[in-house]
Residue frames as qw, qx, qy, qz and C-alpha x, y, z in Angstrom:
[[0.001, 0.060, 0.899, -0.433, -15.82, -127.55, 236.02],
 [0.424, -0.556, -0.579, -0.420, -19.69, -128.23, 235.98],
 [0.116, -0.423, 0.358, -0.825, -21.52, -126.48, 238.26],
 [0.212, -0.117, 0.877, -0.416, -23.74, -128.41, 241.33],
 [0.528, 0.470, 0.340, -0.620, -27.01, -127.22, 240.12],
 [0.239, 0.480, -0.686, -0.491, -26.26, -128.58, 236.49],
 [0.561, -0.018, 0.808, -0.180, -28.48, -131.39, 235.34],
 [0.064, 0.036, -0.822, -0.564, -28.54, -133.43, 231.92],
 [0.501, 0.428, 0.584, -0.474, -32.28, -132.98, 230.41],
 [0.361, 0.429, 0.669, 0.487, -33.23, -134.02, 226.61],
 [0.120, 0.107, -0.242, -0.957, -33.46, -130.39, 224.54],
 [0.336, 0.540, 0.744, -0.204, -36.75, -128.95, 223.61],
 [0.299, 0.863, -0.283, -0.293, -35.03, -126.45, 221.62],
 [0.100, -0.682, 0.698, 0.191, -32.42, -127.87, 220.40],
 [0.762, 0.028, 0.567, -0.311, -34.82, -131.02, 219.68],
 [0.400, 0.446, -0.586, -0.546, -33.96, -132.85, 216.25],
 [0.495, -0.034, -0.827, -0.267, -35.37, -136.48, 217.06],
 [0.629, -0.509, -0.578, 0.109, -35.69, -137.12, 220.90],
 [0.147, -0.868, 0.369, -0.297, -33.08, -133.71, 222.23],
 [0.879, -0.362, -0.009, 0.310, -30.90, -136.27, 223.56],
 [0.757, 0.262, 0.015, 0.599, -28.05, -135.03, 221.47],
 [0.124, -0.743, -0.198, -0.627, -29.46, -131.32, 222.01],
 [0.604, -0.779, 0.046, -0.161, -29.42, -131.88, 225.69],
 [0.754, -0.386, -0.007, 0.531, -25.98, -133.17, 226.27],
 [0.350, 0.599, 0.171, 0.699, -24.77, -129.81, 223.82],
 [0.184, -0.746, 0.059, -0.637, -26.61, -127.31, 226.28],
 [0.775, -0.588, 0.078, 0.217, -24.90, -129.32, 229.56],
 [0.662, -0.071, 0.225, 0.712, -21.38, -129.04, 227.66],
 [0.016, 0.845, 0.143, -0.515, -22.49, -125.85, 226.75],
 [0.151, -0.416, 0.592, 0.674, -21.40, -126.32, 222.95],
 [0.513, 0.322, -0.369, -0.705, -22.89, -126.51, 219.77],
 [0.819, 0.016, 0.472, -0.326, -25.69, -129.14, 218.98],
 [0.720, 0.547, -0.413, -0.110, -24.17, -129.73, 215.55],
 [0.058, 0.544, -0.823, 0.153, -20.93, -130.99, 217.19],
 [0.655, -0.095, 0.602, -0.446, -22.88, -133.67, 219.49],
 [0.798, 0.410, 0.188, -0.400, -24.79, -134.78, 216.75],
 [0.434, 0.738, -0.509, -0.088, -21.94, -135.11, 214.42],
 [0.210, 0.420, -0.864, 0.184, -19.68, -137.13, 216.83],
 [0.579, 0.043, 0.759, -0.294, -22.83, -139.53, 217.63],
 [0.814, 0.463, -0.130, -0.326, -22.92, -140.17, 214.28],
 [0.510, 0.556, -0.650, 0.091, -19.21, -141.14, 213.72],
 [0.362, -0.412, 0.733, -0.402, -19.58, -143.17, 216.96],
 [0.826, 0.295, 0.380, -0.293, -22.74, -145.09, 215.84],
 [0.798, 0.552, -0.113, -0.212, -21.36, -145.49, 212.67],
 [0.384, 0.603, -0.683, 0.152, -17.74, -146.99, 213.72],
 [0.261, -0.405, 0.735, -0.478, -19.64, -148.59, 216.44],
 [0.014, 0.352, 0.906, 0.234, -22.07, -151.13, 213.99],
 [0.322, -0.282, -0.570, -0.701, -25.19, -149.22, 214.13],
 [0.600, -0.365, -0.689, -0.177, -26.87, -151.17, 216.14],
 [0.607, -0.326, -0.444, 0.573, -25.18, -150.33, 219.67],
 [0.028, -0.094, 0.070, -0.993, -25.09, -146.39, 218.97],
 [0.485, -0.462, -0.273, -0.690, -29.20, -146.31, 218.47],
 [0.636, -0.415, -0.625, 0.180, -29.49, -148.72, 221.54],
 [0.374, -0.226, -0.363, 0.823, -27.68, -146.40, 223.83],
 [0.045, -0.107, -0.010, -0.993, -29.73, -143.72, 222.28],
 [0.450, -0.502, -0.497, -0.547, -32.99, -145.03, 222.62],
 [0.641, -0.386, -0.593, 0.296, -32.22, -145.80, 226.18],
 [0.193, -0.148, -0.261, 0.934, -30.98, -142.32, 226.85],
 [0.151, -0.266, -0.156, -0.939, -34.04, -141.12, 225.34],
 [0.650, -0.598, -0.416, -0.215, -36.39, -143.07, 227.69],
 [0.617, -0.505, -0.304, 0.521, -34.06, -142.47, 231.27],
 [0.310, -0.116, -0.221, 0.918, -33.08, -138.95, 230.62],
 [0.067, 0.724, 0.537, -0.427, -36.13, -136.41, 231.61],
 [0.246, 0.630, 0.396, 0.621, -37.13, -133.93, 229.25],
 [0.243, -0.259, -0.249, 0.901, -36.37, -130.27, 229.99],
 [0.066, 0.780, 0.400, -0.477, -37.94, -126.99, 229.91],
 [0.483, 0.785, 0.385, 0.051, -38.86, -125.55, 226.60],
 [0.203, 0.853, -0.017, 0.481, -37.39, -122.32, 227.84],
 [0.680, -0.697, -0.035, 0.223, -35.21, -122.86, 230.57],
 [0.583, -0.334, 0.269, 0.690, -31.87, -122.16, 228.81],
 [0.248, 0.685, 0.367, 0.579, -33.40, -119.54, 226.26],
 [0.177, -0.064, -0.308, 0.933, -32.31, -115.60, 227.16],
 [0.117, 0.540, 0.539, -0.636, -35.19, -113.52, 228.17],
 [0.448, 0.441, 0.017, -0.777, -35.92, -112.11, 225.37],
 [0.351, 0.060, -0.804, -0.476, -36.62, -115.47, 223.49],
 [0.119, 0.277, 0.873, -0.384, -38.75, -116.76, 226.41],
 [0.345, -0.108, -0.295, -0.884, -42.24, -116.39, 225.12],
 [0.420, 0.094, 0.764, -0.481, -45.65, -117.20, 226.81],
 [0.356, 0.416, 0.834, 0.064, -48.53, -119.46, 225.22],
 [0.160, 0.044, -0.110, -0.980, -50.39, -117.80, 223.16],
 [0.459, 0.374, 0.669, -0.450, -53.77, -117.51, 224.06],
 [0.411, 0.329, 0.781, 0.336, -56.75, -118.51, 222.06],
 [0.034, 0.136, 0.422, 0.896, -58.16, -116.11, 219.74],
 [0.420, 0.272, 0.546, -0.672, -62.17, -114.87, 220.74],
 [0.559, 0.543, -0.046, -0.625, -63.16, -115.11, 216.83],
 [0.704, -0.078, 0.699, 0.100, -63.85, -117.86, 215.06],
 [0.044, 0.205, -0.671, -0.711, -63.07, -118.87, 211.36],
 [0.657, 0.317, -0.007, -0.684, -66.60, -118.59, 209.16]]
């Protein structure tokens, strides 16, 4: 059962054109390969044409997520800052 707080956002990890595929993986909580895989064999049994539609549309109406929102703590990492010394 999905939980309440659960909400579909395009990967920024997981990112391999737009994270659509990447984001519906880390809502279903399963591998991004799989996704990807069975939105090929969809697009490709569905003419082409209709699979990329649907995807471009998902990639403009679903919201990009948070870099690091579903990384564990010890991958979370902060900006790195700039450097005081400059190249010669």
């Amino acid at each position: 059962m999905v939980a309440k707080n659960k909400r579909l956002y395009r990967s920024e990890s997981e990112k391999m054109v737009a994270g659509v595929c990447g984001g519906v993986a880390e809502y279903l909580d399963i591998d991004p390969t799989i996704v990807r895989l069975v939105w090929v064999l969809f697009t490709a049994l569905s003419g082409i044409i209709p699979g990329v539609i649907i995807y471009i549309l998902a990639a403009i109406i679903v919201p990009l997520g948070n870099k690091n929102a579903n990384a564990p703590a010890a991958e979370k990492k902060e900006p790195r800052k700039k450097s005081a010394k400059r190249p010669k």
